[in-house]
N, C-alpha and C positions, 0 to 999 in steps of 0.2 A: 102059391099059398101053402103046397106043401111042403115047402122048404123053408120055411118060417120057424115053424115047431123043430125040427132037426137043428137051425141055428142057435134056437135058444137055448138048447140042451147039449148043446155042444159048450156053452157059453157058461153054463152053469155047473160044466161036467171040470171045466178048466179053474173056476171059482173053486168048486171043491178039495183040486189039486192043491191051489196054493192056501188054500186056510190048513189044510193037513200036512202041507211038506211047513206050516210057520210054525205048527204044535211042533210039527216033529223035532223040529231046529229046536224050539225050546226046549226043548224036553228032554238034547243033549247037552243042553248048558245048564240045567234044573242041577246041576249037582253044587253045592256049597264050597265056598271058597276058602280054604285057611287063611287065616291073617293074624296079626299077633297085637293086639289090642291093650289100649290103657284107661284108665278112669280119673278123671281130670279130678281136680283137688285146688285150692286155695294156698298161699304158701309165700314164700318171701323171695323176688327172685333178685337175683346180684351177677351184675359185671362186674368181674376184677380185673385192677391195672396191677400185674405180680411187677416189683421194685425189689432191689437191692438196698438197703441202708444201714447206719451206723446209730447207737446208742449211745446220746450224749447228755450230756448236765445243759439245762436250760442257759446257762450264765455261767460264763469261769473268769477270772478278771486276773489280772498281777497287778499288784499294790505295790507301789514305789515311794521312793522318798523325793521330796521335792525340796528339799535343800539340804545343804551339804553338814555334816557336824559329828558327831561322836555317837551311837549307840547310848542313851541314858539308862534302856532300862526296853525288856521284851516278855511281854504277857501272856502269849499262846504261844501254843507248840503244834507242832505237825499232826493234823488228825479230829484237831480240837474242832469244836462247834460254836459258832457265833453270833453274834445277832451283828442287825444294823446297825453303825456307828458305834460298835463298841470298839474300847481301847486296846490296840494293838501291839505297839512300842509307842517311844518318846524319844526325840533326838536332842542332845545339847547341840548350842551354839552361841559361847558367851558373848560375841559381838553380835548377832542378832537380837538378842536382849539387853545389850544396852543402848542399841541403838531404837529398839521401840519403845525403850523408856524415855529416853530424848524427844523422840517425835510426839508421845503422851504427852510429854511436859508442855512443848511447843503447842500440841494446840489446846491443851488446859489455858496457858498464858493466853492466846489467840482467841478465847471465846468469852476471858478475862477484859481483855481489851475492847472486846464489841458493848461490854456495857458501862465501860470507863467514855467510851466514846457515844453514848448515846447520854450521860450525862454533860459530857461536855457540850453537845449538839445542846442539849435541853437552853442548859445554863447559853451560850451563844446567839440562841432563837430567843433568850429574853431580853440579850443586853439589844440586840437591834432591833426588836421591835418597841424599845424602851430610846433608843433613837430616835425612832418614826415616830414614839410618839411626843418627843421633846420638841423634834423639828415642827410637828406639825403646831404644838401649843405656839409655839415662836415667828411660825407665820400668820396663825390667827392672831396673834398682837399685833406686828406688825401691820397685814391688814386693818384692824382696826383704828392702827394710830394714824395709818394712812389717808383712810376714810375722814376720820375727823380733821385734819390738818386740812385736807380738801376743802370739806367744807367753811372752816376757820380762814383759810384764804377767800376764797370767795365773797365771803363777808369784810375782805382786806384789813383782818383780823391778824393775821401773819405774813411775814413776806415770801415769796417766790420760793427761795434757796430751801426755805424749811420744807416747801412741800418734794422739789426736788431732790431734799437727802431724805425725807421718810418711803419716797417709789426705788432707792436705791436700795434703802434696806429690808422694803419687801421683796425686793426680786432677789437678794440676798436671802432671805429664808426661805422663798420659795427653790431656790436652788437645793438650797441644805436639806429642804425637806424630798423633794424629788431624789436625791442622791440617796439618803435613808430608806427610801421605799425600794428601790435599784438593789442596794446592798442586802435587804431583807430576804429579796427575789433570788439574787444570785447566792443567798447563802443558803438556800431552800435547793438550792441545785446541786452547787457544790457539799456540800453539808457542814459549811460554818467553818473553816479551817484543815488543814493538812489531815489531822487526827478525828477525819468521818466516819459517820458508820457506814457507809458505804464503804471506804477503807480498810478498815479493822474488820469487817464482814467477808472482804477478797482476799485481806491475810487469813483469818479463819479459814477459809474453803481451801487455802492452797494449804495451809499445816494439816486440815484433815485426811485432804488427798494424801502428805505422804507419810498420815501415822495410820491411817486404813492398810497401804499396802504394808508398812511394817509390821502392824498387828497381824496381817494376813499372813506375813513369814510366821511367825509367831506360832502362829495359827498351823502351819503346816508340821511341827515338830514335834507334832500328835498325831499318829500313824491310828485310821481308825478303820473299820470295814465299812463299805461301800452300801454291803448288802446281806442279812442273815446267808451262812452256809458253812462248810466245812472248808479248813484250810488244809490245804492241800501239799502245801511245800514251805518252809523257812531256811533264808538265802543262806548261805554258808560265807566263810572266811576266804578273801579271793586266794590265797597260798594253801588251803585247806579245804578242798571241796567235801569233806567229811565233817568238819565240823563246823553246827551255826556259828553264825554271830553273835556274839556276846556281849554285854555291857562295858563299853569304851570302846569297842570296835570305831575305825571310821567309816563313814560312808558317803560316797559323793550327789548330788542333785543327780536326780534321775534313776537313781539305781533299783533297783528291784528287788524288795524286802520278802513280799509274801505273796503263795499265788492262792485264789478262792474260790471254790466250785460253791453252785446255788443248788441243794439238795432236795429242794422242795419237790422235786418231782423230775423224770426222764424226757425228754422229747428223744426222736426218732428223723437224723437227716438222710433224705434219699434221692437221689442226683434221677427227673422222672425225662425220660425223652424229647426232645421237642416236639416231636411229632403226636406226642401222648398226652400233651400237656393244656391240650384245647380240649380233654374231657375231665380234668380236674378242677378241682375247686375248693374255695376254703369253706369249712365245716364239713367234709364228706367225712363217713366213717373209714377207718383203718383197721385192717384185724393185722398185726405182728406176729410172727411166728420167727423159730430160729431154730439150726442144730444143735446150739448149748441149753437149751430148755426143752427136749422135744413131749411133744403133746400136749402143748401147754399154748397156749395163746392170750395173749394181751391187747385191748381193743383202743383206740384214739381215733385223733380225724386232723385233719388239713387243716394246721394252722396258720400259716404264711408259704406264698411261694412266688421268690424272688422277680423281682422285674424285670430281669435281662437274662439272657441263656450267655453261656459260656461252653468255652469245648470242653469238649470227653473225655475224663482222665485216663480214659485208653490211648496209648499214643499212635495205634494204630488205626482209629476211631478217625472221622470226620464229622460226626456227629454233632450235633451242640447237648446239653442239658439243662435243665431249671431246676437250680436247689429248690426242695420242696419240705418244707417244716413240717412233722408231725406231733402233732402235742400228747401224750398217753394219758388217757384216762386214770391209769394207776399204776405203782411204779412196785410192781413186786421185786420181795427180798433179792429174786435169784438174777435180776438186771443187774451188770456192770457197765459203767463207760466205757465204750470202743468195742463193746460185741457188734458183729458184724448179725444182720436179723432180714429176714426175707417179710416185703412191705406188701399187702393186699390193696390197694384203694377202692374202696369200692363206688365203681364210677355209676352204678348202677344200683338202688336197694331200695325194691317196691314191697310192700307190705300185705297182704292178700289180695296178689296177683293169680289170675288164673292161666298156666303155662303148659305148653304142650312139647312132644317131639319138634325138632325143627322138619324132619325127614314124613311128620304126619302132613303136612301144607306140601298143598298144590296150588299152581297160580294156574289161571285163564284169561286172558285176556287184560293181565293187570288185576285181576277180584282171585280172593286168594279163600279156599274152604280148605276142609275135611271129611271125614266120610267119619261119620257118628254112628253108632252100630244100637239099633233098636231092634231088641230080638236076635231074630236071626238075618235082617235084613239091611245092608249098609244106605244110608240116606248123606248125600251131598249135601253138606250144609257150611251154605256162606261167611266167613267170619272177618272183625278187622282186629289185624295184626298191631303190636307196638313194639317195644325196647325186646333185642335178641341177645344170645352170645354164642357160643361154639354149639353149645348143643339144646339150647329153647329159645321158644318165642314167647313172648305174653301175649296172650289173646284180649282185647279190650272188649269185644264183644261179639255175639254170634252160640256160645259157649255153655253152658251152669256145670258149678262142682257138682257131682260122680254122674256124669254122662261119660259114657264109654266112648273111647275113636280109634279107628285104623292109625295103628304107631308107623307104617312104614309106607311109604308108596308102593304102591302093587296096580302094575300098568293097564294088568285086564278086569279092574273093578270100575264098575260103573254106578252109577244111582242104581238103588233099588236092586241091586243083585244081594242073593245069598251069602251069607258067608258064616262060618267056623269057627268063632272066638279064638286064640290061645293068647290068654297074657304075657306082656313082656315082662320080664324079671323086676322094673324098675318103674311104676305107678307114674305118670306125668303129674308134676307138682309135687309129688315127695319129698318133704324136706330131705 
């Protein structure tokens, strides 16, 4: 029994040790930890695809002549401004005009003809059914005479042969008349003679078809624009590449009169990787920049981009590409066509996003925090991540604008330890 009270005091002497050797521990890590801290903010965050591209005219066309003949006469000049389907030049071609005069004529006469031919039809449809209806008077007499003869025999009022030549002469006009209803029919079909409207309707169609394509020569010998813009070039004399063409000049089908940019505004071509080309899209924004403008930038977005990749104009490249359209919001003074202009896509552009260091996130187990600094004490707190790039993350939640966080991983912080504030230069979410 006396050894009871020694134990327990031995037991309680060992207790004492270790609550005092756990202060003491603490009490060498009581000191505060520097860490360099940031205060989260609201802000716009962007991934950019940086592109190479070229500045061009939305639409540039050459305008050619489509049939062959003499220069009549040229209305702009090199520089000029246009509208749609204004006049250009004008070509002679005096056999092309008097042959769509011919073909005019032809089917003037040919439509002439359709209603010379529907009077005839008229007048024909009257005279045979002015037949049909002669025959048919001619065989209701004869039936009748028939009838009565019939009966006048029978009463051996007349002899035999009479009644046998009046059923001759009813079958007789029932012939003539069946023939007349026949003839009526088939001229309903055919349309009454050679000169039908049916006829004179398939010459008509065939003389229009070939004064439409003459008129449409016709038609070509008017050189007009396509589309409003600036003309850009006027062809020259082929022995004189210095000087236009002139009034009598000749020129043959196909040649090439005038070339025309659409100045309505710049787009922006930039040949975007293949492998880059599954996070573009049409309507995403674009910011332009370039060495011949610097500090200047110009804004657009993703207009078209092409359906098929093609290879690398590097010919060292095995690469493919995807032309990729940019259409520009607005086309300042100091743009030229063919400046070469470095492309931003921005594949990414969220609008008050809450964003942090990437180097602030730690993962555990797959759940990914921060260490938020309340006071002077750092607290691990949970957050979820979304859209990154080289150097942030977007926090979707876990987060609120100006809460303070450890900007860097720092291996010996744990929850609820001390720590030191020092800001880092550069505020997380700082536009």
């Amino acid at each position: 029994m006396k050894r009871l009270p020694a134990l327990l005091a031995l037991i309680a002497g060992i207790a004492a040790i270790l609550v005092i050797a756990k202060y003491a521990n603490r009490g060498g890590q009581s000191a505060a930890l520097p860490v360099k801290t940031v205060t989260v903010h609201r802000t716009t965050f962007r991934t950019k695809l940086p592109e190479n591209g070229v500045v061009q005219h939305p639409r540039t066309a050459t305008i050619p002549t489509l049939i062959a003949g003499n220069i009549a006469a040229i209305y702009v000049g090199e520089g000029a401004g246009v509208a749609q389907g204004q006049l250009l030049a004008t070509i002679e071609n005096p056999s092309l005009e008097s042959t769509a005069a011919g073909s005019q004529a032809d089917y003037t006469s040919a439509e002439a003809n359709i209603r010379t031919a529907r009077i005839d039809e008229q007048n024909a449809r009257v005279g045979y059914q002015a037949q049909v209806q002669t025959a048919k008077s001619n065989l209701d007499e004869a039936q009748r005479v028939y009838d009565a003869d019939v009966a006048l025999f029978r009463n051996k009022a007349i002899p035999r042969n009479q009644v046998d030549t009046d059923r001759a002469s009813l079958e007789k006009m029932r012939v003539a008349y069946d023939q007349a209803v026949r003839q009526l029919r088939l001229g309903a079909v055919t349309g009454y003679g050679e000169n039908s409207v049916q006829y004179a309707q398939a010459a008509a169609e065939k003389a229009s078809i070939t004064n439409q394509a003459n008129q449409q020569q016709i038609g070509f010998t008017r050189i007009t624009a396509p589309f409003s813009g600036v003309i850009q070039s006027v062809a020259t004399q082929a022995n004189d590449p210095l000087t236009p063409l002139r009034p009598g000049d000749p020129v043959t089908q196909g040649q090439m009169l005038f070339t025309i940019a659409d100045t309505s505004g710049y787009i922006v071509k930039a040949q975007v990787d293949e492998q880059d080309i599954i996070n573009v899209h049409v309507g995403q924004a674009v910011i332009v920049s370039g060495q011949d403008f610097p500090g200047k930038q110009v804004f657009g977005h993703v207009a078209v981009i092409a359906p098929t990749a093609t290879r690398s104009t590097d010919a060292s490249s095995t690469a493919k590409q995807v032309l990729t359209t940019i259409r520009l919001d607005s086309s300042p003074s100091y743009l030229r066509e063919g400046m070469t202009v470095d492309v931003d896509i921005l594949t990414s552009d969220i609008r008050n996003a809450i964003t942090v260091p990437n180097d602030a996130i730690s993962n555990d187990g797959g759940a990914s925090y921060v260490f938020v600094v309340h006071g002077n004490l750092a607290r691990r707190t949970r957050v979820r991540t979304g859209a990154s790039n080289d150097s942030q993350t977007v926090i979707t939640s876990g987060l609120a604008p100006g809460e303070a966080i450890v900007a860097e991983k720092v291996p010996a912080l744990r929850d609820g330890d001390r720590v030191t504030p020092a800001p880092s230069s550069s505020p997380a979410g700082a536009p």
